[in-house]
TORFISE-371626 format. One line per 2 residues: number of its first residue (from 1); their letters; for each residue x, y, z of C-alpha. Coordinates in Angstrom, 1 decimal, always signed. Layout:
<atoms>
NUM	A	X,Y,Z  ...;
</atoms>
This chain:
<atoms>
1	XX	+8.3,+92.4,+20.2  +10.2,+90.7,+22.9;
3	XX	+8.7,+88.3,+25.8  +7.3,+90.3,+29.4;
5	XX	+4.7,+92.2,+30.1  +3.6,+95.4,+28.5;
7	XX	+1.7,+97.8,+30.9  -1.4,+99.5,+29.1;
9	XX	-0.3,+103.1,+31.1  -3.1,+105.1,+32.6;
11	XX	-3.3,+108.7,+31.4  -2.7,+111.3,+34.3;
13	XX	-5.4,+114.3,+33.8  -6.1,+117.8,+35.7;
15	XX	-10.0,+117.9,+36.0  -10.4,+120.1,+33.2;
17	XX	-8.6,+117.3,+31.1  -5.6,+118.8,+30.7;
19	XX	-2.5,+116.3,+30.5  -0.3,+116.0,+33.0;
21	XX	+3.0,+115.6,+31.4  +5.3,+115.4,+34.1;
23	XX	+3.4,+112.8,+35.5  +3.3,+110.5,+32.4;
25	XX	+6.7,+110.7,+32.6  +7.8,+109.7,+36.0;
27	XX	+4.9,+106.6,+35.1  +7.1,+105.4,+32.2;
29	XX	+10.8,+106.1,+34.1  +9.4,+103.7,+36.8;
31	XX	+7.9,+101.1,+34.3  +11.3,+100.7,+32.3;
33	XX	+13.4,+100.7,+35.3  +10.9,+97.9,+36.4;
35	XX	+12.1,+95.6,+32.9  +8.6,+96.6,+30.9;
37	XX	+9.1,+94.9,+27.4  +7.1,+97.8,+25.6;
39	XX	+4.6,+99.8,+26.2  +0.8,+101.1,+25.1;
41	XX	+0.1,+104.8,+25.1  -3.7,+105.7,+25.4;
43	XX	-5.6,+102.1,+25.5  -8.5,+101.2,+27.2;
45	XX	-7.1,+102.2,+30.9  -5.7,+105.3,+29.3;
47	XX	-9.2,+106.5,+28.6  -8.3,+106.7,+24.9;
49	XX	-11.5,+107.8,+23.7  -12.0,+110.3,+26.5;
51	XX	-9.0,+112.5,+26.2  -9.3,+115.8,+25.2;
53	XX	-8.2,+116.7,+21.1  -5.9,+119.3,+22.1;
55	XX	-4.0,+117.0,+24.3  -4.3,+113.8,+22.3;
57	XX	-0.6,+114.4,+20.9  +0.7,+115.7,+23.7;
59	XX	+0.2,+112.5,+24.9  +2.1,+110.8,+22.9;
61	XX	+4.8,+113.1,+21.9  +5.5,+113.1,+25.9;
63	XX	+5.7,+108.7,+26.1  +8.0,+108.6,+23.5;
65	XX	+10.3,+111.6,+24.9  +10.3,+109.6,+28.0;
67	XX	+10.3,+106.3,+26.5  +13.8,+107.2,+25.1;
69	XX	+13.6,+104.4,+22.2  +14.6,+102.3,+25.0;
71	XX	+11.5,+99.8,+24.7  +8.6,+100.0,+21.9;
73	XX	+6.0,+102.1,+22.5  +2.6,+101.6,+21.2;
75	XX	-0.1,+104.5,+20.7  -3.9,+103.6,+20.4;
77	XX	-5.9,+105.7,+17.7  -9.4,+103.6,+18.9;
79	XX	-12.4,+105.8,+17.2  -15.9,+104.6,+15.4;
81	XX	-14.6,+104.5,+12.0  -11.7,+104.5,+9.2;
83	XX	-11.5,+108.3,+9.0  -12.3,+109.3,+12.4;
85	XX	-9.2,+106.9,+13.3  -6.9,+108.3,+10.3;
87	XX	-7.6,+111.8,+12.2  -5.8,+110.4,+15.1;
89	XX	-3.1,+108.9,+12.9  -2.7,+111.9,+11.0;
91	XX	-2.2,+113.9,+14.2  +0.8,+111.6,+15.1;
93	XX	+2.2,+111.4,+11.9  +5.2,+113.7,+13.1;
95	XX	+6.2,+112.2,+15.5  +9.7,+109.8,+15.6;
97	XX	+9.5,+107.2,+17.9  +5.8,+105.5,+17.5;
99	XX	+6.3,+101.8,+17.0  +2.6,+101.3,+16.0;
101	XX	-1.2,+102.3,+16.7  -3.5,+100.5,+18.2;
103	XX	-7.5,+100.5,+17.3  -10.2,+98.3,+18.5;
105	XX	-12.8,+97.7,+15.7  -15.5,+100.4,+15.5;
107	XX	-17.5,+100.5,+19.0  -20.6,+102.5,+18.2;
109	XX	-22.6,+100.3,+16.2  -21.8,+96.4,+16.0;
111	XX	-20.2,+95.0,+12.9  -19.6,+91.7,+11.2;
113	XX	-16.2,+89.7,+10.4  -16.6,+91.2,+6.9;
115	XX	-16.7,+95.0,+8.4  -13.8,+94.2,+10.6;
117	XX	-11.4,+93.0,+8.0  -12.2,+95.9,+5.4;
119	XX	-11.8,+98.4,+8.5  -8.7,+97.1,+9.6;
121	XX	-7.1,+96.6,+6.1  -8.1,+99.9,+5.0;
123	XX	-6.1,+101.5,+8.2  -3.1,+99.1,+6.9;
125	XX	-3.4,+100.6,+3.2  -3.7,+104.3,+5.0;
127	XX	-0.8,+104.1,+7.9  +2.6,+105.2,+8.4;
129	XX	+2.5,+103.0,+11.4  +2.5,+99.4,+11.8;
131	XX	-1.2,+98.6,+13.2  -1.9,+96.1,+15.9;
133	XX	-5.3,+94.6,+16.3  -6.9,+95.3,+19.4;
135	XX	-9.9,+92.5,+20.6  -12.1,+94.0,+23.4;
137	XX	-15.1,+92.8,+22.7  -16.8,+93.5,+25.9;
139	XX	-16.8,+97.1,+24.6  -17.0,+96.7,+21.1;
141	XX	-19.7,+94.0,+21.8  -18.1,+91.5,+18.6;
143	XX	-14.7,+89.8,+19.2  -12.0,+89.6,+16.1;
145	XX	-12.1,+85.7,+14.9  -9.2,+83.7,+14.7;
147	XX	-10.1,+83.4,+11.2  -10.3,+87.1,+10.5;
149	XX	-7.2,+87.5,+11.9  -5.5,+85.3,+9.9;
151	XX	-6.5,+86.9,+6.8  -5.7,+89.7,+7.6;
153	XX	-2.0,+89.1,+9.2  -1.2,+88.8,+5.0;
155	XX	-0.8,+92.7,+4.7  +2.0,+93.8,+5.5;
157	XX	+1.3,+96.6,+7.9  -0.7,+94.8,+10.2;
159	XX	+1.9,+93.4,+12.8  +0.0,+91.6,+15.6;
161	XX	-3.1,+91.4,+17.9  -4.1,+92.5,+21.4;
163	XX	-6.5,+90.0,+23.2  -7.7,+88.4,+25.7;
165	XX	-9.1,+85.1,+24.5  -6.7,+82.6,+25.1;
167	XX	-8.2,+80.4,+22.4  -7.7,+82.6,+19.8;
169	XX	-4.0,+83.2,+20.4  -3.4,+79.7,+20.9;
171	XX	-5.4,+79.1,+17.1  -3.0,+81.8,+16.0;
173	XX	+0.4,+80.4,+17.7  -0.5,+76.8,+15.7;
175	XX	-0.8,+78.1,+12.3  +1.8,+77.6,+9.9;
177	XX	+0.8,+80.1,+7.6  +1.4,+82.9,+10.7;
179	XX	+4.0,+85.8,+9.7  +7.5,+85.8,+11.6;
181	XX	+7.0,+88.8,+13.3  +3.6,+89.0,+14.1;
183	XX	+3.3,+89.7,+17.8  +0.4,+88.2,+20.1;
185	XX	-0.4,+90.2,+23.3  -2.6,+88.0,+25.4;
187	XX	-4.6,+90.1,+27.8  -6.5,+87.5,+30.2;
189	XX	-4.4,+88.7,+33.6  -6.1,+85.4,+35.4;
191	XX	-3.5,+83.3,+33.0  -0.6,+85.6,+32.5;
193	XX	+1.6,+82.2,+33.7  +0.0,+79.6,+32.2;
195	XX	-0.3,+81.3,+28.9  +3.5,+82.1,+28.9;
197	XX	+4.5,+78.4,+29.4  +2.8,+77.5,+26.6;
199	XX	+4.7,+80.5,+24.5  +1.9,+83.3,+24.9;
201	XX	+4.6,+85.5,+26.4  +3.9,+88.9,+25.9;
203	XX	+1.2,+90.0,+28.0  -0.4,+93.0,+28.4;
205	XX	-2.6,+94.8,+31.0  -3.6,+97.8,+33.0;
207	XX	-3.0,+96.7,+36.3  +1.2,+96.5,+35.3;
209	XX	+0.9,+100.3,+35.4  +0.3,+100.2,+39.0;
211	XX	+2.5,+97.1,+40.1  +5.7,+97.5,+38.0;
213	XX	+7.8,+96.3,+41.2  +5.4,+93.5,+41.2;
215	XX	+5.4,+92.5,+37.9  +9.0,+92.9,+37.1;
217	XX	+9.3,+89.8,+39.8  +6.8,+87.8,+38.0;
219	XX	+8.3,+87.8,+34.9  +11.9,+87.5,+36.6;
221	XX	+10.5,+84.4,+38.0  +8.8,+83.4,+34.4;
223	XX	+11.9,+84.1,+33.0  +13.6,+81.8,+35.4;
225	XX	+11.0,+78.4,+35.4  +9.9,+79.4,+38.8;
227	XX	+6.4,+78.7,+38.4  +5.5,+79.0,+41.9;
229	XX	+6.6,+82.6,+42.7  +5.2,+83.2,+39.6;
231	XX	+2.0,+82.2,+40.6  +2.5,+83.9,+43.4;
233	XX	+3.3,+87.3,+42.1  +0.0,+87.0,+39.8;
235	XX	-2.1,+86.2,+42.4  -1.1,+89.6,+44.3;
237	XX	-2.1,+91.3,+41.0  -4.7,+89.8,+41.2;
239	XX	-6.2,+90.5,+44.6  -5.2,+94.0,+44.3;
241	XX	-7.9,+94.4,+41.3  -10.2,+92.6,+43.3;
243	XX	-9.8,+94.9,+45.8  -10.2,+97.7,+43.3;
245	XX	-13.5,+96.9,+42.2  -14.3,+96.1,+46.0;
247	XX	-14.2,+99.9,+46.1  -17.4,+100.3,+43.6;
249	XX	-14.7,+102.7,+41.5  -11.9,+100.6,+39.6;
251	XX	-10.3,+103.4,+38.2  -10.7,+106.2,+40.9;
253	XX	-9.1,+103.4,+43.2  -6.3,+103.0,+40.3;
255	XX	-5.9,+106.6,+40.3  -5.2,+106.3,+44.1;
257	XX	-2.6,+103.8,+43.2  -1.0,+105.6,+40.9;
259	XX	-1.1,+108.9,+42.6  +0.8,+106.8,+45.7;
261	XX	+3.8,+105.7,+43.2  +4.3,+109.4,+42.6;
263	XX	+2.4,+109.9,+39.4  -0.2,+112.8,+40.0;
265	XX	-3.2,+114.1,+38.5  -6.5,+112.2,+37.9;
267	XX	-6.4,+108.5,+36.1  -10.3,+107.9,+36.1;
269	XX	-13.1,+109.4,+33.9  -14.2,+113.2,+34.6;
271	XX	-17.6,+111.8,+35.6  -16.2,+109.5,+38.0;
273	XX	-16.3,+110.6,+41.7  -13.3,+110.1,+43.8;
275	XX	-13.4,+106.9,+46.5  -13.7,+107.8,+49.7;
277	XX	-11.4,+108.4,+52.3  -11.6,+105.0,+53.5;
279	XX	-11.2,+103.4,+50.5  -8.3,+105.0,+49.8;
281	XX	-6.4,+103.9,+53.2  -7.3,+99.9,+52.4;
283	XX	-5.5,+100.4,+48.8  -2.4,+102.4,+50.5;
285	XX	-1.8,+99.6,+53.1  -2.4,+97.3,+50.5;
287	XX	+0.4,+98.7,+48.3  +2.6,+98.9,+51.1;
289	XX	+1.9,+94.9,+51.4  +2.6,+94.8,+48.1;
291	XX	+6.3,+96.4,+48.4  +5.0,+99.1,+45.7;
293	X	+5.5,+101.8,+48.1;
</atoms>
């Protein structure tokens, strides 16, 4: 996996869940003609574990038709436990184009270290995919040690991690045991530009979806040592979050945002009421600031 950022894409749904394909689409055109490294297909602000079974593959069959092998393109599988995840691998298993699945460790119940290395090994042993670790612990309530990882970066299958504590990428960049190849996303957006001068330089995050424009001038200007526009770019980013949870609805206001960039349907939960009218006109003009729209 190259250096740049890799937008975690939101999923565009009608009300009754049904997957807007069209609108996927145009979402991925946009992010690849804004220099996206790679992307992930159904993570946490794709509402993975809320889509609908009969239109979990249509998912993913649709980002890699529009993906057009032209960056890699990452599809999370995230479910409670080995088999119920091998359910979702199995229903991909068809389908050319998949650079790797993505799982956080079982969310139901919490589980040890222990539990978390035999779950993700045994969905190494059980893949045709490469699988990439994915650390969220502030759903799964237990974070994926440094030391966890690093036992289980020996299999072969398992090709890199997804998270946001800086600390544990930066154990991971120091050891000399790590694989070549094994790919760190860090997913702290606060230190997206400090994390990539010290060499933690593929990032990932949801809010890329929404601020491709943006974020291809951030990494332009990463790309370039120009630390200060950088910084700058980030901090837009930034604000435009805050202002999304301003709302009291983070991802009806990201559906808003979306919906403006010409990607229809619904990117929140279907128990999530819309923002209010209101709401709505302080993210617009705020995208317009933004040179989104």
């Amino acid at each position: 996996m190259k250096k740049g950022f890799y937008p975690a894409l939101g999923t565009p749904l009608e009300m009754d869940g049904t997957f807007c394909a069209d609108s996927m689409t145009t979402q991925i055109e946009q992010q690849i003609g804004a220099e996206a490294s790679g992307l992930l297909v159904m993570g946490s602000m794709g509402n993975s574990p809320y889509i609908r079974d009969s239109e979990y593959k249509k998912v993913a069959q649709c980002s890699v038709k529009a993906a057009k092998g032209q960056v890699p393109v990452l599809v999370g599988v995230t479910d409670v436990s080995i088999v119920r995840v091998m359910d979702r691998v199995q229903a991909l298993s068809d389908i050319d184009g998949i650079d790797g699945v993505v799982s956080t460790v079982p969310y139901y119940a919490a589980v040890t270290q222990e539990e978390i290395y035999n779950f993700y090994w045994a969905l190494a042993d059980r893949s045709k995919f490469p699988v990439y670790l994915y650390d969220l612990p502030g759903v799964t309530k237990v974070a994926t040690d440094a030391q966890t990882v690093k036992r289980l970066w020996k299999h072969p299958n398992i090709r890199g991690i997804k998270s946001g504590s800086f600390m544990t990428h930066r154990i991971l960049k120091r050891s000399e045991d790590r694989p070549e190849g094994f790919s760190q996303f860090y997913s702290d957006l606060e230190l997206f530009d400090a994390a990539y001068q010290y060499g933690i330089d593929c990032n990932l995050d949801g809010m890329f979806a929404c601020t491709p424009k943006t974020a291809r001038d951030m990494y332009r200007a990463l790309a370039a040592g120009d630390m200060s526009t950088a910084g700058d770019k980030l901090d837009e980013i930034l604000a435009l979050r805050v202002l999304f949870m301003e709302t009291n609805g983070l991802m009806q206001a990201f559906s808003h945002a979306m919906n403006l960039l010409g990607c229809p349907g619904y990117f929140a939960k279907d128990y999530q009421t819309d923002i209010s009218q209101e709401k709505k006109e302080l993210v617009t003009d705020f995208m317009k600031k933004l040179g989104e729209i």
